[in-house]
N, C-alpha and C positions, 0 to 999 in steps of 0.2 A: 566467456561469452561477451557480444558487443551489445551493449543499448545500442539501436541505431533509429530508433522512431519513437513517439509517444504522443497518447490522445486522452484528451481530459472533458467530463465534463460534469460540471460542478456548480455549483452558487456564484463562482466568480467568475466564469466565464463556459461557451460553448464548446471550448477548442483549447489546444495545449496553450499555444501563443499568449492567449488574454489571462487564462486560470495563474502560469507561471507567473506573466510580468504584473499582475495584483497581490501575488503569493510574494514576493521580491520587495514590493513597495509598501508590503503591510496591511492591506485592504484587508477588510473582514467582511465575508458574507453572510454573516448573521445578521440579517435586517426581515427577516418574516418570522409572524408567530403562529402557533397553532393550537391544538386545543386547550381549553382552560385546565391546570392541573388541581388537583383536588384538596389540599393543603389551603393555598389561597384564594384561588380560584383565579389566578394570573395567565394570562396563555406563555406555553413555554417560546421561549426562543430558540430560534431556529434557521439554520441553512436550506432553503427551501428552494431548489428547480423551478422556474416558471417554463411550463411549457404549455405549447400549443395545444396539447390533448392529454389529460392529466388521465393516466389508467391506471388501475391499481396492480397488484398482486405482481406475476412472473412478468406480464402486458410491461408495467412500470418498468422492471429494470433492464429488460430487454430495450426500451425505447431509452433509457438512460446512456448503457453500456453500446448499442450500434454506433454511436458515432463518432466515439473514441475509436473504435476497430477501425471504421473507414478510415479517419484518421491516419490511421497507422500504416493503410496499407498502401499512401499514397506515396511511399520512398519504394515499394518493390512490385512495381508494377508491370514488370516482368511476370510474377507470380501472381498465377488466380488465386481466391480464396480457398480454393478446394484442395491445395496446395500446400496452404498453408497451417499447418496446425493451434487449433484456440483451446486452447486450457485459461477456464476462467473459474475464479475465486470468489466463492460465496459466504452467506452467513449459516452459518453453523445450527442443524437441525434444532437445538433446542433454543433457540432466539424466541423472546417471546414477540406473538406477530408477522416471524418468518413465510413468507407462501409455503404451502406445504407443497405443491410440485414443480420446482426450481429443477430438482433433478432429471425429471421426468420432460418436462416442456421448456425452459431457456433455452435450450441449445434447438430447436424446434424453429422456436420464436426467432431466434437471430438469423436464422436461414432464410428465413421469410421476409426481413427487415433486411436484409446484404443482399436479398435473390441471387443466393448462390449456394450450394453443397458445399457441408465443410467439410473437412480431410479429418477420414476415419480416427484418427488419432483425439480428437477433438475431444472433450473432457469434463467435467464438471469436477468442483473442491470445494467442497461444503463446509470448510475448518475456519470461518468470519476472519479476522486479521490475519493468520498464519496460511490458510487456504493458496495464497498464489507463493508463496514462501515453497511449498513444496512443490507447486506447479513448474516456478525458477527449476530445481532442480533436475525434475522430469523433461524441462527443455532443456537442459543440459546434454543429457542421456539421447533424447532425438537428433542433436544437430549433431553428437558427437559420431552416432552410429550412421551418419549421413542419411537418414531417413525425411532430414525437411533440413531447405537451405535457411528456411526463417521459421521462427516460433511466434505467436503471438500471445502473451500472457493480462490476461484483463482481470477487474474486482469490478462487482457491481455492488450496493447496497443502498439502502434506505431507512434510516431510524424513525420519520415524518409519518409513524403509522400510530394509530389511536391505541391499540394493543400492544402495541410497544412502549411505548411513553409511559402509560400504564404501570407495566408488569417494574419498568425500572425506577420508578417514583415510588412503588410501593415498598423496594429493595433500596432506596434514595442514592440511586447513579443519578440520577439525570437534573441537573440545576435547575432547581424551581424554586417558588415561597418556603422559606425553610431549611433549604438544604445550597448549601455554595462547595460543598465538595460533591461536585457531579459535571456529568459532561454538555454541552448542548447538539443536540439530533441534529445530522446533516446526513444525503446524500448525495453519490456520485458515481460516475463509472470512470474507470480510469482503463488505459493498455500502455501497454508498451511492447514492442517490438526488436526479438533479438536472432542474434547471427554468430556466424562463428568470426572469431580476431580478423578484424580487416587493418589495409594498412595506412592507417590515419590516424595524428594525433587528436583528431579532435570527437571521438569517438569514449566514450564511458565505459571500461570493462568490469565486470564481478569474476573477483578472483579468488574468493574463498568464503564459506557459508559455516552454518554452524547451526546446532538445532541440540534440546532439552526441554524436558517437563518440568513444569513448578510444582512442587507438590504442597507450593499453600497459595491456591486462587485467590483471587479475592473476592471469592462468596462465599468462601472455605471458615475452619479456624482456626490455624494454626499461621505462627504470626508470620510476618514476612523478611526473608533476609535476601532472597534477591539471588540464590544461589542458582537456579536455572537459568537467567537472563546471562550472570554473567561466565557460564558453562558455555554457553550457544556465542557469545561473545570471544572469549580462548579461544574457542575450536575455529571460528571465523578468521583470527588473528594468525593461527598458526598454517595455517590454510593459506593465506593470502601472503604469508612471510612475511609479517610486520608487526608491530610491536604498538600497543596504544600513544609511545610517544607520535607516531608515524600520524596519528589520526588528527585530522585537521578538521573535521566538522563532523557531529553526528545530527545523524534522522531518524526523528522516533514517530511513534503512532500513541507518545502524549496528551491526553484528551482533558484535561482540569480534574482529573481523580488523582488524588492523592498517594493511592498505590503506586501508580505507575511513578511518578515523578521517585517516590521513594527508591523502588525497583533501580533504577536510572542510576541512582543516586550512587546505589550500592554498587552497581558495576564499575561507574568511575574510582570509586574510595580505593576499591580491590586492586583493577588493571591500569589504572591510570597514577604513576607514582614518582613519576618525573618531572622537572622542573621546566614549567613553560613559560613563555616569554609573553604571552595572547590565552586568556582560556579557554575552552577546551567549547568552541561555539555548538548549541544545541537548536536546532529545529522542528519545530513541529506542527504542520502545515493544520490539523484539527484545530490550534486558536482559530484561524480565518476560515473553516471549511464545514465546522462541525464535526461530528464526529461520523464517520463515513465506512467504520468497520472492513468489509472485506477489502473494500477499494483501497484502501490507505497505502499497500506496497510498491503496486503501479506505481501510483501519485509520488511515492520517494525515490522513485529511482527518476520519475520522470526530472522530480526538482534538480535532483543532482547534476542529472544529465543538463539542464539549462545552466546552473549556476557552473558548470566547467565550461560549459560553451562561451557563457559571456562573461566569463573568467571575472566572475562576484564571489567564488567561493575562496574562502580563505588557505586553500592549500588542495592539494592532489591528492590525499587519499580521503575516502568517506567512510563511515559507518552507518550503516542503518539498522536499528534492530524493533522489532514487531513481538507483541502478545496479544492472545486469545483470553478469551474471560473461563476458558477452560484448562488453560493450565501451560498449552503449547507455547514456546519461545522459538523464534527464530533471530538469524545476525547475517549479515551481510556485509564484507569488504569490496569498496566500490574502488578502481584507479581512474586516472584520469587520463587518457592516452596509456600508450607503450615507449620505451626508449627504441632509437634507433635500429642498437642492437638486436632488439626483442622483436622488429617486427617478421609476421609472419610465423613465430613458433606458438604451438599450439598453447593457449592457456586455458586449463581445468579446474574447473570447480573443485 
């Protein structure tokens, strides 16, 4: 499948354009705070949306997530929305703070906000970071069965909730007085917009995926080695016909918890065992974003897709690999273009 558009909107900008080229320079949008947490009584820090009409609940991310969609759909404008199929990714039913009818009314909501019918296909993925991981694949499945010429794949989230900050302060995820292994709340909506291979080099393809369970969370306790990240990682690599020397940058959904960094760690020690001349450069867009849960996979593919575009990335193949606080792992091999040769034949997931 081809990236062929992407919509961002986040703490660092409205729009792909602005979020990307601050994401590039380093900006950090963590400059707002919000409630005082209960340790110090410091208000936490935070990536926080200013918007014109601040609503809560499903209201909020529906108003988040519309304008990364419009975004997106300004490359196929040939295609109505109702055309076009949305599989978007959400946080995962047991988030503490979660709206409880996300399932029921987002997709409701967006109809309303795009004033258009979306194509029956259209979806909701309730699984927080991993959620559009599985939605990728399912748009695989439609463009391949020629049921829609474009997919559109979006994450919406928000951490910037009193009940949330809460429930993770009390379990000490969330950076406050007291605790520095924790994350800081940000959200965002992110999309992106895919197709089958078109014949352009300047086009982002995903050409092999990879997915495993961890069987030690980390709210679990059983210790951690990292064996499911780097499962979903192989499978990704052997999928895409490449080898981790081949990998020239990874993008993760790194948030300042020390799990994940470990997690990370252990996939590189394991698959990565050859001699490099540049190390092995790691991204991850949550230092400047917050942590923005379902949203985060859009957001990775969107960066990738920019930094080939304006050829800042350090080499042509990507990795990206995403976890849920539930256990799910997903991996993704991103190319950058096709050769000569190659265009035109079909590449599968």
């Amino acid at each position: 499948m081809a990236v062929r558009a992407s919509g961002l909107v986040t703490a660092l900008g409205y729009n792909a354009p602005s979020t990307l080229a601050a994401l590039r320079a380093g900006i950090s949008g963590v400059m707002t705070r919000a409630w005082a947490d209960r340790e110090g009584g410091e208000p936490y820090r935070c990536a926080r949306i200013v918007l014109p009409q601040r609503w809560t609940g499903v209201e909020l991310l529906a108003d988040l997530v519309a304008p990364a969609i419009i975004e997106c759909l300004q490359v196929c404008r040939e295609e109505t929305l109702s055309e076009v199929p949305l599989l978007i990714g959400t946080a995962h039913p047991s988030r503490p703070g979660r709206p409880e009818m996300i399932e029921s009314q987002l997709l409701d909501a967006l109809a309303e906000r795009l004033d258009a019918p979306l194509h029956p296909a259209s979806r909701i993925y309730p699984a927080g970071q991993v959620g559009c991981a599985q939605a990728l694949i399912d748009a695989q499945t439609l463009i391949a069965a020629e049921h829609a010429r474009y997919v559109l794949i979006a994450g919406v989230d928000s951490y910037i909730d009193h009940e949330t900050l809460d429930a993770y302060e009390v379990h000490r995820r969330v950076l406050c007085t007291g605790n520095f292994n924790g994350f800081l709340p940000g959200e965002a909506g992110s999309a992106v917009l895919l197709s089958a291979p078109v014949a352009t080099g300047s086009a982002l393809y995903v050409m092999g995926y990879g997915q495993a369970v961890e069987t030690a969370p980390i709210d679990g306790s059983k210790p951690l080695r990292g064996e499911a990240m780097t499962q979903a990682v192989r499978n990704a690599l052997e999928m895409a016909g490449v080898t981790m020397s081949d990998i020239a940058l990874r993008l993760s959904d790194l948030s300042g918890e020390h799990y994940k960094f470990k997690e990370a760690m252990f996939v590189a020690m394991r698959l990565d065992r050859s001699e490099r001349r540049k190390p092995l450069d790691m991204w991850h867009p949550i230092e400047y974003l917050g942590e923005i849960g379902a949203a985060i996979l859009p957001c990775l593919l969107s960066w990738a897709a920019h930094a080939m575009r304006m050829k800042y990335a350090p080499g042509r193949h990507v990795l990206c690999h995403v976890g849920s606080d539930t256990g799910e792992r997903a991996a993704f091999v991103l190319q950058s273009g096709i050769k000569d040769n190659d265009i035109g034949r079909e590449v599968t997931l």
